[in-house]
N, C-alpha and C positions, 0 to 999 in steps of 0.2 A: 611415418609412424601412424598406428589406427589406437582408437581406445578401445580398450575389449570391454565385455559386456562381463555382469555377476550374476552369477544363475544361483537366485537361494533357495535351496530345498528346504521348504518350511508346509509338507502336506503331513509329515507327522504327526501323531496326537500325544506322545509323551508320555506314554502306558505309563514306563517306569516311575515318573516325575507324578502322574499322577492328573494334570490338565493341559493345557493348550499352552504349553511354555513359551514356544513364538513368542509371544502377545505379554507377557509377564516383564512387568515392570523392575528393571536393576538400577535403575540410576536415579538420581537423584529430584528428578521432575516425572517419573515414570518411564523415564526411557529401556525399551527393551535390548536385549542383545545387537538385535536388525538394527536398532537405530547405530548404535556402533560401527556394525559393521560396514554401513551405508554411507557413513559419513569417514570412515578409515578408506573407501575404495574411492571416494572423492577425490579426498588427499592422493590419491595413488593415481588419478588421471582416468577411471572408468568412466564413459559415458553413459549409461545403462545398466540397470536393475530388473532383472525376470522375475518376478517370483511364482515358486511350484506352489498349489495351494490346493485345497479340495474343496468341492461346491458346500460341502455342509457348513463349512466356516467362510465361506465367498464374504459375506455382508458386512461378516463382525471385520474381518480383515483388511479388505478394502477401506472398510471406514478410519482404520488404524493409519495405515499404511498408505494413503491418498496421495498422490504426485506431488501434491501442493504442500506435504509436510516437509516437504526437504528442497522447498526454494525456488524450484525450477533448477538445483546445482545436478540433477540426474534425469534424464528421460526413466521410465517407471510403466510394466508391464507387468500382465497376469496369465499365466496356463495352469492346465488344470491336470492333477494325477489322479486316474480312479484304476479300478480293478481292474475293470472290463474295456478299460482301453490298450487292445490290442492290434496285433497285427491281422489281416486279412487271413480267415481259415482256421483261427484259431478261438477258442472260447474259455471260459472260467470252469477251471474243474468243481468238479459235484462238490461242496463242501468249504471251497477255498476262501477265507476270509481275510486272510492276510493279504497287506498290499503287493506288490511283486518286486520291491526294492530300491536300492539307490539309482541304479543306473538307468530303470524302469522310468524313474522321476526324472532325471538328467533327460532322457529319451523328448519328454513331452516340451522343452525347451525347443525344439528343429524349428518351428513352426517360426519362433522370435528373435531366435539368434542366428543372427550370420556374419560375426566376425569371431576373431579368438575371443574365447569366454573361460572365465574362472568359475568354478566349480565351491559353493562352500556350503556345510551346513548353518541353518536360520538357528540354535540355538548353542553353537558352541564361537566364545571368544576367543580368535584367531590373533591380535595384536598389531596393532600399525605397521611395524615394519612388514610380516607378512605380505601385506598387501601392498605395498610399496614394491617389494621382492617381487610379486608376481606381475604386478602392473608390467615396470621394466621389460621383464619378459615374454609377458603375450603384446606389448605395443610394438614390439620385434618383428611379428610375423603374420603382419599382414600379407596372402596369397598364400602361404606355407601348408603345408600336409605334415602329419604325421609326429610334427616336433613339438611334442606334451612337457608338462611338470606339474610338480607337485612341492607343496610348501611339508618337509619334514620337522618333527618336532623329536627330542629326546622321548623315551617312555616313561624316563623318571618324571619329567616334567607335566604330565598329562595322565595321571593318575587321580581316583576319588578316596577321601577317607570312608565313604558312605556306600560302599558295596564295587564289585566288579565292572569292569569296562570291555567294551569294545575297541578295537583297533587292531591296521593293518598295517601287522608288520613287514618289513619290507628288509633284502638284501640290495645291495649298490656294486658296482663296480670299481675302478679307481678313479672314475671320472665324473661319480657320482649320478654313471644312468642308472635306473633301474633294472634290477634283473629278474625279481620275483616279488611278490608279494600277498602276503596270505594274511586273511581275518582270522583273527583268533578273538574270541568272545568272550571268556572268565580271564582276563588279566588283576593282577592285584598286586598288592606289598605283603608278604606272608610275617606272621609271627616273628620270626628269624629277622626278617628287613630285608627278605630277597623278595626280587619280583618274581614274578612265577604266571603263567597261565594254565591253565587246567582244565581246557576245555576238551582235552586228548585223552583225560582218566587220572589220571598222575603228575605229579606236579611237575612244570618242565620251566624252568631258570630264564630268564631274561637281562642281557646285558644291561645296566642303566642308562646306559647311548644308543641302545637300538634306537632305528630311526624308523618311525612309525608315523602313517597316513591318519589324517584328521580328517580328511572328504574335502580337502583344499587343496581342487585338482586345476589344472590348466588346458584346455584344450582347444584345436584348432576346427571348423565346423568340420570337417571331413568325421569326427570323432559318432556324428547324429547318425551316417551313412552306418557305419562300423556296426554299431549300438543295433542297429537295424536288423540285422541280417543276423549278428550274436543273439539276439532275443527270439530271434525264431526258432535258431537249434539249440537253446534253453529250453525256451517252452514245448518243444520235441523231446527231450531226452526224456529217460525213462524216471529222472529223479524227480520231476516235478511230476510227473504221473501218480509216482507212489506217495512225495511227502509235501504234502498241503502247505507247509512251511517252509518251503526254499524259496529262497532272493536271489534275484540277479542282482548281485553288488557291482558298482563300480571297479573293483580291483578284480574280479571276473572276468570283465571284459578287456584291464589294462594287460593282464597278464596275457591273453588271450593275442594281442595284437602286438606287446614287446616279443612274444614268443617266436609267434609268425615273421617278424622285420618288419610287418607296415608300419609302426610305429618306435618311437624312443620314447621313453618319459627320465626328465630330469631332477632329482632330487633338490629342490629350492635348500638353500640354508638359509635361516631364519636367525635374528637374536629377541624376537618376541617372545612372550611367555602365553601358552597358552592357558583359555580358564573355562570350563564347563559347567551346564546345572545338568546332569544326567539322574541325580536326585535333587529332592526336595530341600534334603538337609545340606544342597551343595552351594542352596542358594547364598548366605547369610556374609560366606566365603567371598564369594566373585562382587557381590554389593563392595563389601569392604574393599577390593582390590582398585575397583573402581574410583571408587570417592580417591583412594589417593593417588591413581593415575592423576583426577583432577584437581590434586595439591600439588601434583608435581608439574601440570601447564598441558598434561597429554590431550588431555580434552577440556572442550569450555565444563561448564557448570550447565549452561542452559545451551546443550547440543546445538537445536533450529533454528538459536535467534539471533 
């Protein structure tokens, strides 16, 4: 058995949200999401913590997030995502301000990871079991190619009352691989109390059990090689020529690689609930859930000590 590594994509600034939510205090001694989720991939048997980060916030972050805050129970790493780290030949179109995406961020990982490594966003609460679910799984596949997962959640479950969400939905098989999976960006709960997205023009219905990607992926290193080669004929095609705003997301490149055979990816089932601050006003929420996760024994009171 190997410990996989946790790669946290935390170079976001949190347009929506408003500041550097990373770094935002939910728990009860200031503990941010990361500490959470840092101390839930412990319990699960990770040995190692990446984190994605950008040099403008290097200082404040690091001083946050220092090795020593969590014991010596995790080795603790820094890489860095910016614009203009590209591949060889290729440059930042005239204009482009936006970062180039998840999978973009995932990419700058190669450099530190070289065992199976989980995949999750720095400011969405994922829940214990999760990672427990996924540990199990990538400690599995030490030498292994190809054989990915993904922790799914319901869609009912992972909704905001404070504006629309991102999330990828996904179909399964009967075996629970994956077969497709597509971002849909305006999801919500409409008037009526159906889900709907409408990111297509018109509103289009969503089962309350779809099973939709949180960015709590699992991968084998062969996943960096892939990543590789996919970002160059992204950055080639004609869509990033014309619109300044396209990402290379993560579910881009899965689909990309289920489609071809290199790859499988496995639908994780979870019984965690998950919790996000995508707004401001989603904070007040996940605080509260928290305190009584730690009335119920989920977590200490004082996480590091």
């Amino acid at each position: 058995m190997v410990k996989p590594t946790l790669l946290v994509l935390a170079a976001g600034m949190g347009s929506r949200y408003g500041s550097l939510k990373q770094m935002d205090g939910v728990g009860p001694n200031g503990e941010a999401i990361i500490d959470y989720s840092i101390y839930d991939a412990i319990r699960a048997g990770f040995g190692k913590v990446v984190f994605v980060i950008r040099h403008s916030f290097e200082k404040e972050f690091k001083e946050m997030f220092a090795p020593e805050r969590f014991g010596g129970k995790i080795d603790v790493d820094f890489v860095f995502q910016e614009l203009d780290y590209l591949p060889e030949g290729f440059s930042v179109p005239e204009g482009r301000e936006k970062p180039w995406g998840t999978n973009h961020a995932v990419m700058q990982g190669a450099s530190a990871v070289h065992e199976p490594f989980a995949v999750i966003n720095s400011d969405d609460f994922y829940g214990t079991d999760a990672y427990r679910v996924m540990g199990e799984y990538l400690s599995q596949l030490d030498g292994a190619k190809g054989e990915y997962a993904m922790i799914g959640y319901e869609v009912n479950k992972t909704l905001s009352d404070n504006g629309t969400v991102s999330r990828g939905v996904c179909t399964v098989d009967e075996n629970r691989f994956l077969t497709s999976m597509v971002e849909r960006t305006k999801i919500e709960r409409n008037a009526e109390g159906t889900i709907v997205f409408h990111d297509l023009g018109d509103d289009q219905p969503l089962e309350e059990n779809t099973p939709v990607s949180m960015n709590f992926f699992g991968f084998t290193p062969d996943y960096f090689a892939h990543s590789e080669e996919g970002f160059k004929e992204f950055l080639a095609s004609d869509d990033v020529k014309t619109n300044l705003k396209a990402e290379f997301f993560i579910p881009l490149m899965v689909n990309k690689l289920v489609a071809s055979g290199d790859a499988r990816l496995k639908v994780l089932s979870t019984t965690a609930q998950w919790f996000g601050v995508t707004y401001k006003e989603d904070k007040p929420m996940l605080v509260a859930k928290i305190e009584k996760l730690i009335e119920e024994g989920v977590y200490p009171r004082n996480l590091w000590e």
